[in-house]
MMTF fields as JSON, N, C-alpha, C and O atoms, coordinates in Angstrom:
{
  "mmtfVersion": "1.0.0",
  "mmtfProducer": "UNKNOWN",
  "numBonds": 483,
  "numAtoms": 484,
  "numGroups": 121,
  "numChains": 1,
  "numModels": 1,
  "chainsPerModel": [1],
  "groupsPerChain": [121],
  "chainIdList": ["A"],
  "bondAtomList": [4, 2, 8, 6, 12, 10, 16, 14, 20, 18, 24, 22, 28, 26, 32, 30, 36, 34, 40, 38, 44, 42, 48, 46, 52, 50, 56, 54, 60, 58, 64, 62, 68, 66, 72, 70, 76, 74, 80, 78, 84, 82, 88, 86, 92, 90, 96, 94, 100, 98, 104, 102, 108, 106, 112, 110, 116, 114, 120, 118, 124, 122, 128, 126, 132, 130, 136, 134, 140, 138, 144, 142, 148, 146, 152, 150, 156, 154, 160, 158, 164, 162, 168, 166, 172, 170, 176, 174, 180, 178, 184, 182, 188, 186, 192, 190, 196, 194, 200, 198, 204, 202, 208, 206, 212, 210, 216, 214, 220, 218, 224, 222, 228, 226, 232, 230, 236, 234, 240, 238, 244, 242, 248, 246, 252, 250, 256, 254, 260, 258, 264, 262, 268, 266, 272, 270, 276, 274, 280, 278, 284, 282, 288, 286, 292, 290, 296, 294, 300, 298, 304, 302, 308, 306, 312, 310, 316, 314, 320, 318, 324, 322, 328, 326, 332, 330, 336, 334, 340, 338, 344, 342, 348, 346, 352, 350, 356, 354, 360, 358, 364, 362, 368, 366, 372, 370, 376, 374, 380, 378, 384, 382, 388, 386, 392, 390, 396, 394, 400, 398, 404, 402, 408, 406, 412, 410, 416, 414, 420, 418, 424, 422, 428, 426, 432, 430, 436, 434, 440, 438, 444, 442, 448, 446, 452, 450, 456, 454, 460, 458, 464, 462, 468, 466, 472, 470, 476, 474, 480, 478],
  "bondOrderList": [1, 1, 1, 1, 1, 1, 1, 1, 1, 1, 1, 1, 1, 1, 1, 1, 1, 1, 1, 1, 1, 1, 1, 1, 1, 1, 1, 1, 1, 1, 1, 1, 1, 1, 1, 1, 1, 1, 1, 1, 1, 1, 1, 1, 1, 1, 1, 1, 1, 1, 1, 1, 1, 1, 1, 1, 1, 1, 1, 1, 1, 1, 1, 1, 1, 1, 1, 1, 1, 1, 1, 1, 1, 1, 1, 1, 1, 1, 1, 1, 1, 1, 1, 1, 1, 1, 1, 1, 1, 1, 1, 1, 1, 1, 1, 1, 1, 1, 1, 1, 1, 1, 1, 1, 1, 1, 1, 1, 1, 1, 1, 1, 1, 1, 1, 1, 1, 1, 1, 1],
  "groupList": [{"groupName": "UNK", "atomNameList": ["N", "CA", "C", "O"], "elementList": ["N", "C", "C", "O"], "formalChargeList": [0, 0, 0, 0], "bondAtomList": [1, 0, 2, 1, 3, 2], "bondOrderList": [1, 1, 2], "singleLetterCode": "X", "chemCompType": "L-PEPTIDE LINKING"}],
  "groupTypeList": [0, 0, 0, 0, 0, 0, 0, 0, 0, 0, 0, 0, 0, 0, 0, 0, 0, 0, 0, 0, 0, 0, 0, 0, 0, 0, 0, 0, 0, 0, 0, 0, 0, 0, 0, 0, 0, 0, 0, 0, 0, 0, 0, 0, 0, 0, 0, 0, 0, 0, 0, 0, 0, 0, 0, 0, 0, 0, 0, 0, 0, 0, 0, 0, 0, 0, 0, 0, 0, 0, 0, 0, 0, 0, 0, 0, 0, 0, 0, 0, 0, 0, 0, 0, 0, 0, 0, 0, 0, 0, 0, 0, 0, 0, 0, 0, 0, 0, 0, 0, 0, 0, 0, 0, 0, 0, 0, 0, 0, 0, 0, 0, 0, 0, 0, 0, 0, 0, 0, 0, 0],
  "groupIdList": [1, 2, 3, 4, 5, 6, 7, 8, 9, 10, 11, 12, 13, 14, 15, 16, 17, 18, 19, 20, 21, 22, 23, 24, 25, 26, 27, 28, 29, 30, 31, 32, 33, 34, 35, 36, 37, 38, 39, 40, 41, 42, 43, 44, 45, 46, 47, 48, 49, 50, 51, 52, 53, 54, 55, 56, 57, 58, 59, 60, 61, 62, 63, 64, 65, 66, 67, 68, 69, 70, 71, 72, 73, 74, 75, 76, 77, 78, 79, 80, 81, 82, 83, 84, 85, 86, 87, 88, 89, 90, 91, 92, 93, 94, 95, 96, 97, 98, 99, 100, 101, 102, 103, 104, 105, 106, 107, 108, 109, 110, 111, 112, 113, 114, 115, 116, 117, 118, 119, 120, 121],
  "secStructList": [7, 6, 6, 7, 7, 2, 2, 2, 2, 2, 2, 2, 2, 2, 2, 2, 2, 2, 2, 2, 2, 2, 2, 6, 6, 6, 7, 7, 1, 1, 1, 2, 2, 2, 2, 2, 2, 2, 2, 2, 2, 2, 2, 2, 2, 2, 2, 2, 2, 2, 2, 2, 2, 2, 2, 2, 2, 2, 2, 2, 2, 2, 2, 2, 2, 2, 2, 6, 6, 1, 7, 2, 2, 2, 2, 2, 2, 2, 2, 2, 2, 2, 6, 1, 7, 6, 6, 7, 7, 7, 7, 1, 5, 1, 1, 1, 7, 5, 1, 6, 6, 2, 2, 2, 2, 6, 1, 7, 6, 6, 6, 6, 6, 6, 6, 6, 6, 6, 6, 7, 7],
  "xCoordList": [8.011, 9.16, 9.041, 8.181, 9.757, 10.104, 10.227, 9.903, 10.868, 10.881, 10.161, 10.546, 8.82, 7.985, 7.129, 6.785, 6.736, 6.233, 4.825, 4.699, 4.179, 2.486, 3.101, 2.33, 3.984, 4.553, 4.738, 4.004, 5.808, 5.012, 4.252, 4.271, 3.433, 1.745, 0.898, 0.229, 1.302, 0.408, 0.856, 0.107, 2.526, 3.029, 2.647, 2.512, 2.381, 1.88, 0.71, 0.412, -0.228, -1.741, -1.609, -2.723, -1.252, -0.8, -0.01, -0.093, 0.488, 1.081, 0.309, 0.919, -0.825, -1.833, -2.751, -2.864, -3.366, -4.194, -3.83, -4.591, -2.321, -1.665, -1.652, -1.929, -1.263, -1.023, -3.066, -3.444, -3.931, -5.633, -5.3, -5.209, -5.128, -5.434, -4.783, -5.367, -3.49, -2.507, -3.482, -3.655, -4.009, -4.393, -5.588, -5.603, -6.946, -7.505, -7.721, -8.698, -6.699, -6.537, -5.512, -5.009, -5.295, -4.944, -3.517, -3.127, -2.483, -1.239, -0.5, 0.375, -0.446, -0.139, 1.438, 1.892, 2.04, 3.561, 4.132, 5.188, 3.276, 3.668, 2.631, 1.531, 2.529, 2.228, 1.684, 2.538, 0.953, 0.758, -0.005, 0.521, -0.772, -0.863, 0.525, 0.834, 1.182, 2.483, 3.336, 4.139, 3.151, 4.802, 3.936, 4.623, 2.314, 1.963, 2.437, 3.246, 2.219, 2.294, 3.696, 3.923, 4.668, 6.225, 6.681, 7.446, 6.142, 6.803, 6.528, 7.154, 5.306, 4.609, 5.371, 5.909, 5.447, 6.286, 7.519, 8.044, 8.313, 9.426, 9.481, 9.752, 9.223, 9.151, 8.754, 9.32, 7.744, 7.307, 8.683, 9.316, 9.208, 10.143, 11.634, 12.309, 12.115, 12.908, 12.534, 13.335, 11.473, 11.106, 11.263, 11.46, 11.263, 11.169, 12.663, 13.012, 13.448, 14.503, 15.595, 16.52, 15.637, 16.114, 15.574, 16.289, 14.116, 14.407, 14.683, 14.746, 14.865, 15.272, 17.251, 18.058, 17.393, 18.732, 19.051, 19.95, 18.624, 18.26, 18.221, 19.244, 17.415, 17.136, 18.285, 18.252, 19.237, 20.247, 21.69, 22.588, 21.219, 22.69, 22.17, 22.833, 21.544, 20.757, 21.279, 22.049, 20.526, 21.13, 22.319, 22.909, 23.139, 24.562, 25.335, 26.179, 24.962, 25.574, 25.497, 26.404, 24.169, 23.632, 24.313, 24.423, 24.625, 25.099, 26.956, 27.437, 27.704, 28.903, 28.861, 29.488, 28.095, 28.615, 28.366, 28.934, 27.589, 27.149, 28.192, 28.572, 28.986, 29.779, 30.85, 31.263, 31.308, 32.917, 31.961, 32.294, 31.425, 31.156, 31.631, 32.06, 31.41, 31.85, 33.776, 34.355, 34.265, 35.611, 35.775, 34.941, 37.056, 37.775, 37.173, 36.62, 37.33, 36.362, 35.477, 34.917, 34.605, 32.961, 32.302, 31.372, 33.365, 32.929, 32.876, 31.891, 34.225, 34.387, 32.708, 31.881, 33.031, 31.685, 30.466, 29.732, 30.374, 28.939, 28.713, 27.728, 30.183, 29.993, 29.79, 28.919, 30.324, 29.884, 28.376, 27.58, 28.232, 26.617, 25.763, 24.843, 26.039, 25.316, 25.391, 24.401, 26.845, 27.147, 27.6, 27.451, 28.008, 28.403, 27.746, 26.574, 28.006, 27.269, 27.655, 28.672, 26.835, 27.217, 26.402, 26.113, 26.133, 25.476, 25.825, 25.048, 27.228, 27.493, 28.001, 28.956, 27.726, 28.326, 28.851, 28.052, 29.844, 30.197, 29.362, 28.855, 29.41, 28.618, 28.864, 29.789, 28.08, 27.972, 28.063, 28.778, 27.286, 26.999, 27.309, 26.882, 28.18, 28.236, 28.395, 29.212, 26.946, 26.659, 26.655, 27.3, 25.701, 24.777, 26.506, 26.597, 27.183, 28.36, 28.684, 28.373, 29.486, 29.128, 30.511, 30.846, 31.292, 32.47, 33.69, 33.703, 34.71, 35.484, 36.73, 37.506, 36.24, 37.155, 36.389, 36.907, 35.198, 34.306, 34.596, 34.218, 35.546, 35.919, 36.618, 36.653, 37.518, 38.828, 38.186, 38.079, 37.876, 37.158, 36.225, 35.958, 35.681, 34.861, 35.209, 34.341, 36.397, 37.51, 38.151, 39.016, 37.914, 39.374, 40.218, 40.78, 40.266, 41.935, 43.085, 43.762, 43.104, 43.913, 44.427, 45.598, 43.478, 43.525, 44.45, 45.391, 43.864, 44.723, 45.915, 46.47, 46.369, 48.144, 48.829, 50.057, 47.944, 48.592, 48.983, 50.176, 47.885, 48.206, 49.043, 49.19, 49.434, 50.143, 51.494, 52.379, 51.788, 53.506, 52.958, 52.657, 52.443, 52.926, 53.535, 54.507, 53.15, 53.15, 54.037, 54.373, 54.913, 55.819, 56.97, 57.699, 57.13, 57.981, 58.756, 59.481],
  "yCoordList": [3.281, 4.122, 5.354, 6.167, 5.618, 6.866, 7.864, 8.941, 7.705, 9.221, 9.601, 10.095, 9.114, 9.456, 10.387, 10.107, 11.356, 12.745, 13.271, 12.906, 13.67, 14.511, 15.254, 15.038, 15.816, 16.244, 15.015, 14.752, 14.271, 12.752, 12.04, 11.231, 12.09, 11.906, 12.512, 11.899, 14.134, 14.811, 14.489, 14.214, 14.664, 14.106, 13.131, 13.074, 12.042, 10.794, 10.636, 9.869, 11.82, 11.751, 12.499, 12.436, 12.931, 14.018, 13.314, 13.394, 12.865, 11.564, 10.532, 9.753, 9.776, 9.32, 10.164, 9.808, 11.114, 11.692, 12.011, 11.835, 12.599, 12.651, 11.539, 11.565, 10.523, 9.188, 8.534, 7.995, 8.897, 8.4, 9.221, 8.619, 10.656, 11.263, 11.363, 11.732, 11.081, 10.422, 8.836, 8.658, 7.898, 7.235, 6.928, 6.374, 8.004, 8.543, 8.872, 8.655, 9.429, 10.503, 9.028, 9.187, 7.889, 7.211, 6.875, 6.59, 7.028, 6.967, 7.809, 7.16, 9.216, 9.826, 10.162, 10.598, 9.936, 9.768, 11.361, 11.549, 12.272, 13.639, 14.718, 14.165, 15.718, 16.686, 17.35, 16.935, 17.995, 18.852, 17.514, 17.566, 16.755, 15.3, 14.851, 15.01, 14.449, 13.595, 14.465, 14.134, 15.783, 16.61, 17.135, 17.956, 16.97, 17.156, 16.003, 16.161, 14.569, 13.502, 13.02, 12.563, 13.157, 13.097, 13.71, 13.219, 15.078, 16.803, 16.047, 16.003, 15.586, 14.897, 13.889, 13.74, 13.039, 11.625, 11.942, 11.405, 12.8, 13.198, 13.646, 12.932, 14.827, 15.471, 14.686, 15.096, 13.242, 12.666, 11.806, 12.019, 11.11, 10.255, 10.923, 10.228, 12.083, 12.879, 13.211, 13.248, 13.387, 13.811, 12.533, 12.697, 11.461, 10.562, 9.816, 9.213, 9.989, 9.677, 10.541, 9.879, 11.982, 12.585, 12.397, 12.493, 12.097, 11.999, 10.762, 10.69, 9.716, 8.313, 8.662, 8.086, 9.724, 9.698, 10.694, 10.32, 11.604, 12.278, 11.5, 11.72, 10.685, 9.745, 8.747, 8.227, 8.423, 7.472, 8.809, 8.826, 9.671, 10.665, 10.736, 9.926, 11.081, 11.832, 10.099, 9.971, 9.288, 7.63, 7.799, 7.598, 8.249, 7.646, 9.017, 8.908, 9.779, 11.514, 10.617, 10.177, 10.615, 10.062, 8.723, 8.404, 8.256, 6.671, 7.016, 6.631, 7.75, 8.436, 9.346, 9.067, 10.145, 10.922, 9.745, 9.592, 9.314, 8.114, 7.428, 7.354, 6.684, 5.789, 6.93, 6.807, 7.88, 8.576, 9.597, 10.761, 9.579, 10.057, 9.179, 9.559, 8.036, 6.47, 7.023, 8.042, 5.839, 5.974, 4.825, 4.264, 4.664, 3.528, 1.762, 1.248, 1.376, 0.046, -0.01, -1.038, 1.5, 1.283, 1.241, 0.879, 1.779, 2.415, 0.802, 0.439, -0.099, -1.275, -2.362, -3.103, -1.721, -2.855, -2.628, -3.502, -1.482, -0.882, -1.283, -1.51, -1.251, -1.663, -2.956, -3.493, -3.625, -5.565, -5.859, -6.632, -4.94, -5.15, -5.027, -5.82, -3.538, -3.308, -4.002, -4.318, -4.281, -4.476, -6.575, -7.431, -6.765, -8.605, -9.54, -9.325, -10.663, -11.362, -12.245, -12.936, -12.224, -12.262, -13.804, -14.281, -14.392, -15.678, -16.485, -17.287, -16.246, -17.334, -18.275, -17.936, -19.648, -20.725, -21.938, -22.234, -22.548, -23.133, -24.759, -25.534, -24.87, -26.359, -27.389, -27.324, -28.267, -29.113, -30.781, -31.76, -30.63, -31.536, -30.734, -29.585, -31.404, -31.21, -32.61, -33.482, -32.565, -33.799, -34.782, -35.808, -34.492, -35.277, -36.134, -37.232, -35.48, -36.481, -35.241, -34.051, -36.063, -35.429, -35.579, -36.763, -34.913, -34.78, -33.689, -32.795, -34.244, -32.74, -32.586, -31.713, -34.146, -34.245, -33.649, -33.505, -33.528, -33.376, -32.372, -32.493, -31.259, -30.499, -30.792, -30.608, -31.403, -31.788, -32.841, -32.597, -34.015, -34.923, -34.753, -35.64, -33.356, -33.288, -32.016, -31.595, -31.467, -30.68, -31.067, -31.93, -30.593, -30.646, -31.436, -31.399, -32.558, -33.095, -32.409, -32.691, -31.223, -30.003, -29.35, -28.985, -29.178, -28.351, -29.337, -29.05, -30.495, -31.117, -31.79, -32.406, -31.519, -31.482, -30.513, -30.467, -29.471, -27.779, -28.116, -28.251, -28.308, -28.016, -29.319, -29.438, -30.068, -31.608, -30.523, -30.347, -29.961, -29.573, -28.557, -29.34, -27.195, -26.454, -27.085, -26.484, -28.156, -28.766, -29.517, -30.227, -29.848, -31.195, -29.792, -29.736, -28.998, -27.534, -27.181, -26.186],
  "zCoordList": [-7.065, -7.299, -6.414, -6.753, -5.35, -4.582, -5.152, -4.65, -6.679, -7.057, -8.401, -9.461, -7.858, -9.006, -8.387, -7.238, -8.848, -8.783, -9.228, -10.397, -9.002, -9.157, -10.793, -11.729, -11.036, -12.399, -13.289, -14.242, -12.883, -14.19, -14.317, -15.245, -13.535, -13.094, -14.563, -15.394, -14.441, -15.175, -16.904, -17.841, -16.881, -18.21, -18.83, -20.053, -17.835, -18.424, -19.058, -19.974, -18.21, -19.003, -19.892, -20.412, -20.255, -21.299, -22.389, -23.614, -21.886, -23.421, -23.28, -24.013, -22.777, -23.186, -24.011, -25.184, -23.662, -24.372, -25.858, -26.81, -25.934, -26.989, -27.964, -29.163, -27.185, -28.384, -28.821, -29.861, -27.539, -27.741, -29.143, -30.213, -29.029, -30.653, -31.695, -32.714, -31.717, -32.804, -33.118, -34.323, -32.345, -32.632, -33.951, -35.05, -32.649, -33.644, -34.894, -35.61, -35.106, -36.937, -37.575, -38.687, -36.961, -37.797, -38.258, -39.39, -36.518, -36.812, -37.571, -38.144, -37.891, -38.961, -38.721, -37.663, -39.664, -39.679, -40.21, -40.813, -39.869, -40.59, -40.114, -40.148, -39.783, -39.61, -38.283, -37.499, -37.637, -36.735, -35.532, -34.42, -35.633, -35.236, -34.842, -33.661, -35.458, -35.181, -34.56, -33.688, -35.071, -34.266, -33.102, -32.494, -32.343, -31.174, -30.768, -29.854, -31.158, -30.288, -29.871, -28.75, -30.888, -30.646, -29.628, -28.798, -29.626, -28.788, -27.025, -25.966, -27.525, -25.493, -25.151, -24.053, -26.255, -25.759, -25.583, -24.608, -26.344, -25.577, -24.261, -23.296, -24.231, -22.967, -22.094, -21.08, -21.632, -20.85, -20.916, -19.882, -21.585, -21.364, -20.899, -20.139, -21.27, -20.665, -19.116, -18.182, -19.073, -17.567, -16.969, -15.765, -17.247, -16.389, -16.211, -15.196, -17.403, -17.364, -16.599, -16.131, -16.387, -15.415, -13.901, -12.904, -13.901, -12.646, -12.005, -10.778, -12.804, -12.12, -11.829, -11.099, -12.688, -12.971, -11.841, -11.087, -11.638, -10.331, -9.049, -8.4, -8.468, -7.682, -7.384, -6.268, -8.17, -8.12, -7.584, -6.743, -8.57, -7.749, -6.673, -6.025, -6.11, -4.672, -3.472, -2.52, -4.086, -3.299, -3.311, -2.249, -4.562, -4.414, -3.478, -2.589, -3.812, -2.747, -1.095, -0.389, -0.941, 0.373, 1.235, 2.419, 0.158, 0.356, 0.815, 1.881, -0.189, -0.054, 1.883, 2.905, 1.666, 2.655, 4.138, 5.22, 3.663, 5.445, 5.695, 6.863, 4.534, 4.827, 5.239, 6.392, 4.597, 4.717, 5.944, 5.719, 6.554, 7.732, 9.073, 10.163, 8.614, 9.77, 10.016, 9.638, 10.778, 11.154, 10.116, 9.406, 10.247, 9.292, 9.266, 8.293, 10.0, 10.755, 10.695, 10.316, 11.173, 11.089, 9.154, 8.433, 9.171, 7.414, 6.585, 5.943, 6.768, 5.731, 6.394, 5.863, 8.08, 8.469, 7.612, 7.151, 7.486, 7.022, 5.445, 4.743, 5.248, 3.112, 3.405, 2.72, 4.213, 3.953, 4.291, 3.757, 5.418, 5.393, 4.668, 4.471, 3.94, 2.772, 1.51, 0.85, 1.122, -0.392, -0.116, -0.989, 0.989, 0.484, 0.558, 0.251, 0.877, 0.785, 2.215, 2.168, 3.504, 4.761, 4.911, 6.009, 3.749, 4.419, 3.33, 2.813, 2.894, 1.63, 2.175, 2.874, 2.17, 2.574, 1.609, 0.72, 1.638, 0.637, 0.208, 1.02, -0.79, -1.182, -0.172, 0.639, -0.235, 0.919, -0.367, -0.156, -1.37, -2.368, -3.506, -3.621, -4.521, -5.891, -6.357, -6.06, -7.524, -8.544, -7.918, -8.137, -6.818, -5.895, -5.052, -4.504, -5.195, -3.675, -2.669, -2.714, -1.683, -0.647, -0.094, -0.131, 0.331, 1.118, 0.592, -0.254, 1.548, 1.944, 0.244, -0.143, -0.381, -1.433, -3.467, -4.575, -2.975, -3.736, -5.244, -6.409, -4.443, -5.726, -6.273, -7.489, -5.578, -6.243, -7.703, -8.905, -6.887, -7.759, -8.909, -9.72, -8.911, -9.816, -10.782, -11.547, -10.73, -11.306, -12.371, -12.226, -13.527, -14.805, -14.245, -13.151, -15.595, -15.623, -14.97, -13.981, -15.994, -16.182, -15.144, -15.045, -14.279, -13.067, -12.081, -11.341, -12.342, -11.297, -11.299, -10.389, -12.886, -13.298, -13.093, -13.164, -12.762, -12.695, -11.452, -11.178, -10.456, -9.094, -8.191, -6.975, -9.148, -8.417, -9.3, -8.463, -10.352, -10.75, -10.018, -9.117, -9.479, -8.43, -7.185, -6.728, -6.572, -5.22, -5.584, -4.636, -6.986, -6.802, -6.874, -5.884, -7.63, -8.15, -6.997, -7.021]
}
């Protein structure tokens, strides 16, 4: 993870150590034990949850200004590169047959009463 930090580094040992001595004393569901070990595990899981949440605005800011920096053309090129799918090719075999009639044939009844009354319509 890129945006993990020497600060949740230290949180983390720190809510280990916390939970080794909540352990210790025996899981205790109440008092100066439990409201140390709760107080750490929060704060460690908040810290970590802002900064993943941090890290995704910062990608998505970054990601925004690059593309709307491009011209019109360069900009849609750049989203297909990034975001489509540039090597999808269509089935060659479905349910082990093979040819140019294949979907049709292996398609709903249904579908293919729909599309014989569009084409007779």
């Amino acid at each position: 993870m890129h945006w993990w930090s020497e600060e949740l580094d230290q949180l983390k040992q720190e809510c280990i150590e916390a939970t080794n001595l909540w352990h210790h004393f025996g899981h205790p569901r109440s008092g100066d034990i439990n409201a140390y070990h709760t107080r750490i595990k929060l704060r460690y899981k908040n810290a970590v949850k802002i900064a993943a949440q941090n890290a995704e605005t910062e990608l998505n800011s970054s990601l925004a200004e690059y593309m709307c920096s491009k011209y019109s053309n360069s900009f849609w090129k750049a989203w297909r590169k990034r975001f489509c799918l540039n090597k999808l090719k269509p089935a060659q075999t479905i349910n082990g047959k093979v040819g140019d009639k294949i979907l049709w044939m292996n398609s709903p009844p249904f579908i293919k009463i729909s599309v014989y009354q569009i084409h007779a319509a």
